[in-house]
C-alpha positions in Angstrom: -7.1 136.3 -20.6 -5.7 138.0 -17.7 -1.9 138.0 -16.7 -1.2 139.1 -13.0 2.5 139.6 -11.3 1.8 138.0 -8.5 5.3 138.8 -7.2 8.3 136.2 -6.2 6.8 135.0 -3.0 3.5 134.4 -4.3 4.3 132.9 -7.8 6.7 130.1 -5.7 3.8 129.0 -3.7 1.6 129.1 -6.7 4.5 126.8 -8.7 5.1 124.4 -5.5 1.7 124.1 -5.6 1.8 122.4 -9.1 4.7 120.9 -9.5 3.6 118.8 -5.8 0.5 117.9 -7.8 -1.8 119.8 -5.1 -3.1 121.7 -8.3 -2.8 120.9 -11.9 -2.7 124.5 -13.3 -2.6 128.1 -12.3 -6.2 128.8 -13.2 -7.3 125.8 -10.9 -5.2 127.1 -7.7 -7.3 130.7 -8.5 -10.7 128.6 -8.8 -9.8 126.7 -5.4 -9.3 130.2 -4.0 -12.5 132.0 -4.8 -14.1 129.0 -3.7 -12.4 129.3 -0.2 -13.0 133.0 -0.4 -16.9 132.0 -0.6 -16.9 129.9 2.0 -14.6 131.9 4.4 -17.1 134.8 3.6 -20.2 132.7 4.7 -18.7 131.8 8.0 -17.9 135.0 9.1 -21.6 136.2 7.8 -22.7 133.0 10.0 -20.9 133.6 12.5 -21.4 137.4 12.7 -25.3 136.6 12.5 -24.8 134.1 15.7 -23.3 137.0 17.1 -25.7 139.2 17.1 -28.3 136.7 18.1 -26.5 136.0 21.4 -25.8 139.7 22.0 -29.5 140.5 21.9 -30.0 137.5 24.2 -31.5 138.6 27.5 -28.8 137.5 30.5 -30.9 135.3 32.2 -30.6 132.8 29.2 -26.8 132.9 30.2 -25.1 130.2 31.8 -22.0 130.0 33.9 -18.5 130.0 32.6 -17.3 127.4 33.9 -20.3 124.9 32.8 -20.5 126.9 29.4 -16.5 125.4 29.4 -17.6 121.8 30.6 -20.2 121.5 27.3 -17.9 122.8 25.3 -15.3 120.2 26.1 -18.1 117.1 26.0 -19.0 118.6 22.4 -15.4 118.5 21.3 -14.4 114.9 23.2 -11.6 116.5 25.5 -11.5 114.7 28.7 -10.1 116.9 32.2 -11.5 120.4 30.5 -12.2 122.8 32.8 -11.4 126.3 33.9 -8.4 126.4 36.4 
């Protein structure tokens, strides 16, 4: 078994987060966060991968800002987007 000080500020979130019934036990609210450490670490490799995809993109693949702004709003549902 491992015991860690996590210090004062850290150990109240930790409690709030059980006695609120978030988390049932310490060892669940360290599971849940190397779990969300996974997955944060596979979006930034996802996105760092996209990344270098578009940089290596040739610029005539590019579109304007303004219309790159426009799809970006229809994808996301936000009515009146646009770049003023």
């Amino acid at each position: 078994m491992i015991h860690a000080d996590l210090g004062p500020e850290l150990e109240a979130v930790v409690l709030n987060l059980i006695e609120n019934g978030t988390y049932s036990s310490r060892a669940q609210v360290l599971r849940e966060s190397e779990e969300l450490r996974g997955w944060r670490e596979a979006q930034v490799s996802e996105f760092t991968d996209l990344l270098e995809r578009r940089l290596t993109t040739p610029s005539s693949a590019y579109i304007p800002v303004d219309e790159a702004f426009d799809r970006l709003y229809r994808e996301l549902g936000i009515q009146g987007g646009g770049i003023e």
